[in-house]
MIKOLZA-843840 format. One record per residue (C-alpha): residue number from 1; residue in three letters; x, y, z. Coordinates in steps of 0.02 Angstrom, whole numbers. Layout:
# residues N
seq  type  px  py  pz
NUM  Ala  X  Y  Z;
...
END
This chain:
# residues 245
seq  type  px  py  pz
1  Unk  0  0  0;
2  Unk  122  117  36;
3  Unk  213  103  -139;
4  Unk  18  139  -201;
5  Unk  21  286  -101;
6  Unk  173  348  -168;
7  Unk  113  319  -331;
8  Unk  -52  440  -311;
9  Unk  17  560  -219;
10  Unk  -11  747  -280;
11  Unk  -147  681  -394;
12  Unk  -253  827  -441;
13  Unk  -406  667  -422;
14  Unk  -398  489  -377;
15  Unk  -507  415  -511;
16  Unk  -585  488  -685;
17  Unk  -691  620  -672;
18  Unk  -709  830  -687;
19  Unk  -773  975  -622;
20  Unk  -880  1006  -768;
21  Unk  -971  828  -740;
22  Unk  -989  851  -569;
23  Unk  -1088  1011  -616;
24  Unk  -1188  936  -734;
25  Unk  -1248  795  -597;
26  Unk  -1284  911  -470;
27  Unk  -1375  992  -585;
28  Unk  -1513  866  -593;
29  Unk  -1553  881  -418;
30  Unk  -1706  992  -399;
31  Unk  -1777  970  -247;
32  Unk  -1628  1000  -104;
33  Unk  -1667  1115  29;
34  Unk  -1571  1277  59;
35  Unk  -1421  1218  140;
36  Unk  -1415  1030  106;
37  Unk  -1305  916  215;
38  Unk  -1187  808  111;
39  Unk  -1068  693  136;
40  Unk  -954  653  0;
41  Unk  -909  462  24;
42  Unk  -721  408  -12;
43  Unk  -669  609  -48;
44  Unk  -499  582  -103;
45  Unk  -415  726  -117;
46  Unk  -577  828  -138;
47  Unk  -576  906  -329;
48  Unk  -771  869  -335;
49  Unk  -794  896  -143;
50  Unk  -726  1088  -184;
51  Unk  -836  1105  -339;
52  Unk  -992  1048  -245;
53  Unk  -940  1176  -118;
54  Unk  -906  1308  -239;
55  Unk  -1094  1292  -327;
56  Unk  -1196  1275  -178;
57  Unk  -1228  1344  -11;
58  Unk  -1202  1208  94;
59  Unk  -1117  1091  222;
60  Unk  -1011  939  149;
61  Unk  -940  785  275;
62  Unk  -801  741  176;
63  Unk  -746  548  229;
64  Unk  -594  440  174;
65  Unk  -458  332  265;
66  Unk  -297  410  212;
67  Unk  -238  567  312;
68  Unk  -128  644  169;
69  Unk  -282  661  50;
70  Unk  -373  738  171;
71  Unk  -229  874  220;
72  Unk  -246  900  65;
73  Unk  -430  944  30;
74  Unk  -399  1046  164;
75  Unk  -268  1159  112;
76  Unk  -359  1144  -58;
77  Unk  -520  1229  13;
78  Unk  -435  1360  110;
79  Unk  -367  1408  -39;
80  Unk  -509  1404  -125;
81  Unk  -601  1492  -2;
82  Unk  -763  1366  59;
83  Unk  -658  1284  210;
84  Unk  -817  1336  318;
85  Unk  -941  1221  224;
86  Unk  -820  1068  227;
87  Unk  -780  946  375;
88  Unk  -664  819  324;
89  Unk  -677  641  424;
90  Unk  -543  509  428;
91  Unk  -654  345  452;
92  Unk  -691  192  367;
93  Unk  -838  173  236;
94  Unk  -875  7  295;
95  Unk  -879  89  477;
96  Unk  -997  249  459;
97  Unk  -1092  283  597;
98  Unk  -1201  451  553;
99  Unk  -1370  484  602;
100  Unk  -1497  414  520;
101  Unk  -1593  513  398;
102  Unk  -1455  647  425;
103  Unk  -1403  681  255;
104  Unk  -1509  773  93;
105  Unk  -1373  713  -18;
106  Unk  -1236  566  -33;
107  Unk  -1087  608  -149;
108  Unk  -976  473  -206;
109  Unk  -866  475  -363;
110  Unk  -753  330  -431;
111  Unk  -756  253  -241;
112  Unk  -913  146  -223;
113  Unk  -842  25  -296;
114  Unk  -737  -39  -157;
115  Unk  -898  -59  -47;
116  Unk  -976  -125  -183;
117  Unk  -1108  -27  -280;
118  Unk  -1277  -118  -258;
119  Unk  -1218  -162  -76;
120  Unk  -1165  62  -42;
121  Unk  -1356  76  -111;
122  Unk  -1427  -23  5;
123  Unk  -1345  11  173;
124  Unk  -1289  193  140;
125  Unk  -1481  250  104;
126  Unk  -1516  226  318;
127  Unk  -1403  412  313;
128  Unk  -1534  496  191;
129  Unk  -1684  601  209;
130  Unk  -1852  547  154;
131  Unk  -1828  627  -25;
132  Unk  -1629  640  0;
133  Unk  -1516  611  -174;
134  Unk  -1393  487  -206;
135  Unk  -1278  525  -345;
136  Unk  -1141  384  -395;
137  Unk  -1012  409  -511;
138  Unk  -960  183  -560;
139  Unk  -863  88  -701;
140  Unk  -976  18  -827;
141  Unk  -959  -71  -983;
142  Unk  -1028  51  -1127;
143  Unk  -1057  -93  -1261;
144  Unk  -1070  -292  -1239;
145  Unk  -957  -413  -1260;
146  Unk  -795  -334  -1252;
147  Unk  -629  -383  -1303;
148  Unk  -544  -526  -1203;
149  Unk  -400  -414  -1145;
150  Unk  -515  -277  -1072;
151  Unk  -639  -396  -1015;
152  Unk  -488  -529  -937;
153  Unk  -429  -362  -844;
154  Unk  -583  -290  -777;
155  Unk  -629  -480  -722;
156  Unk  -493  -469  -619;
157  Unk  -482  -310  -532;
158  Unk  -652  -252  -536;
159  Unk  -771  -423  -579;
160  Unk  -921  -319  -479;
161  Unk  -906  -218  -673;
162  Unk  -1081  -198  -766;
163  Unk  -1157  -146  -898;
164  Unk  -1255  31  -896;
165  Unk  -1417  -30  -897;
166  Unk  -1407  -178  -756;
167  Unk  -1348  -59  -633;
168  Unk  -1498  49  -684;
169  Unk  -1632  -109  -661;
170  Unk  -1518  -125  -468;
171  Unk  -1556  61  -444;
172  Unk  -1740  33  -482;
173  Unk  -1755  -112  -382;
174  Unk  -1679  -48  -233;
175  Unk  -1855  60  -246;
176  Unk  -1743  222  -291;
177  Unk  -1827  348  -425;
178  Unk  -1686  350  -571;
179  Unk  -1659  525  -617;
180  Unk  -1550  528  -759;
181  Unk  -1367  439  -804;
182  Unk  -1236  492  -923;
183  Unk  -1062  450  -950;
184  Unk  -886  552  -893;
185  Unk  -802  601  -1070;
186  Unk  -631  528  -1093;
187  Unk  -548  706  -1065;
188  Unk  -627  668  -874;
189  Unk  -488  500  -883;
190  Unk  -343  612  -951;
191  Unk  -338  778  -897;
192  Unk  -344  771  -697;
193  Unk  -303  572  -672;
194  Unk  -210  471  -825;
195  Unk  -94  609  -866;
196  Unk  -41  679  -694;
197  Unk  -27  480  -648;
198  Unk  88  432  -828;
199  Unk  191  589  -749;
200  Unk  199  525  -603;
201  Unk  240  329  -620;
202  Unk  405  425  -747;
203  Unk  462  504  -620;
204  Unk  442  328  -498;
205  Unk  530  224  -622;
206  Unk  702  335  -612;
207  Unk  700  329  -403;
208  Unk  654  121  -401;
209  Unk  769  70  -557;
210  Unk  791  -99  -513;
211  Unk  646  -133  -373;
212  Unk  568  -275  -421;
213  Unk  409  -266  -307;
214  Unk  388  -56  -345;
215  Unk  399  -68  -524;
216  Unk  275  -219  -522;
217  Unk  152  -88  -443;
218  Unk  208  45  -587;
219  Unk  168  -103  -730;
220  Unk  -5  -130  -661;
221  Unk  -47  51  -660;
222  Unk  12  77  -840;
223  Unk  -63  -70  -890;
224  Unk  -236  -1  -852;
225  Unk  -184  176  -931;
226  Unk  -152  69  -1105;
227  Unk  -307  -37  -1103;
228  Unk  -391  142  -1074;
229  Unk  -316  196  -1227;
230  Unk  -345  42  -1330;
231  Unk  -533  22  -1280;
232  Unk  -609  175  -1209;
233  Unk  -749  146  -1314;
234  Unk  -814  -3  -1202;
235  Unk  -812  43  -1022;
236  Unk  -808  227  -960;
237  Unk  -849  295  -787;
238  Unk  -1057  331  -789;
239  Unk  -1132  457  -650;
240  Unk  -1300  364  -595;
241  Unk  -1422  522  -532;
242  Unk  -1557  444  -418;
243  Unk  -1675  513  -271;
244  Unk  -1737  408  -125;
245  Unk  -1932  368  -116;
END
């Protein structure tokens, strides 16, 4: 972990994504109250926990495990200038232990994952208000059948992967109101996540010339920035807009 650590440290985000998308999702949420209460699940860093800051007046629990990321959203939103409506939280996803029906919106991009998504649907919605929002941002696969290398890949690191419209059909069946989906362009991959990360594994491979077990960690990383690049056109990261009934 620590050599992953390394690896993303800096990173403007810790998964695809951009401000622009996180706009246009909380744009689809109609109904919040004045000053919602959100908490922004697996934060990162914090690039979308300072945009959802930045475009509304409200109060954001910002949660994730690792103490340097959240130093960093920190600093980040005193510079930025909204450190009053964030409260950043070192704890546990699997460990939350909010209030129920506490929150008017959960916020959680590129991390569901490792809780699992259908599973974060169904015990995270105890922390929501009656007609609270909860707005996902999850690997899909874009097209069937995909090619043997992407699919052998994804099998492996992420076999929880689905296509768009199962994890819609979860969503409904859950008893959520689906709101709207639509996918992160590739620019969301490059500009704040691939690119910094391709930097930053260059600069890695000078200072472990040699390490066997830290350049391993390096290969898998570029490994999934290549597939990326070879078959962006099947999987993508989707934002998934719903609102509790």
């Amino acid at each position: 972990m620590s050599i992953f650590f390394e690896i993303h440290k800096d990173l403007p985000r810790e998964g695809p994504g951009d401000n622009e998308s996180t706009k246009k999702a909380f744009s689809f949420l109609k109904q919040l109250p004045p000053i919602p209460r959100i908490l922004d699940i697996g934060c990162g860093p914090g690039m979308q926990t300072i945009q959802l800051a930045k475009i509304a007046d409200c109060k954001i629990i910002a949660l994730d495990t690792h103490q340097p990321f959240l130093d960093e959203l920190n600093r980040r939103a005193r510079r930025e200038g909204v450190q009053d409506k964030i409260e950043t939280v070192n704890n546990s996803m699997f460990s939350m232990d909010f209030e129920d029906n506490f929150f008017d919106l959960i916020w959680s991009e590129a991390a569901i994952y490792i809780f699992g998504f259908e599973k974060g649907l169904k015990e995270w919605r105890r922390f929501l208000k009656g007609k609270g929002y909860f707005v996902i941002s999850e690997l899909s696969w874009l097209k069937q059948n995909p090619p043997e290398e992407v699919k052998g890949f994804w099998n492996k690191y992420y076999p929880s992967i689905k296509l768009i419209e199962k994890n819609i059909r979860i969503i409904k069946n859950l008893g959520y109101n689906f709101l709207h989906n639509f996918i992160i362009p590739e620019s969301g991959w490059w500009d704040e996540y691939y690119t910094p990360l391709e930097n930053r594994i260059a600069l890695l491979r000078k200072k472990y010339q040699g390490n066997i077990e830290a350049n391993k960690a390096l290969d898998q990383e570029l490994e999934e920035i290549t597939l990326y690049k070879k078959y962006s056109e099947y999987y993508g990261y989707v934002f998934y807009i719903t609102q509790n009934k």
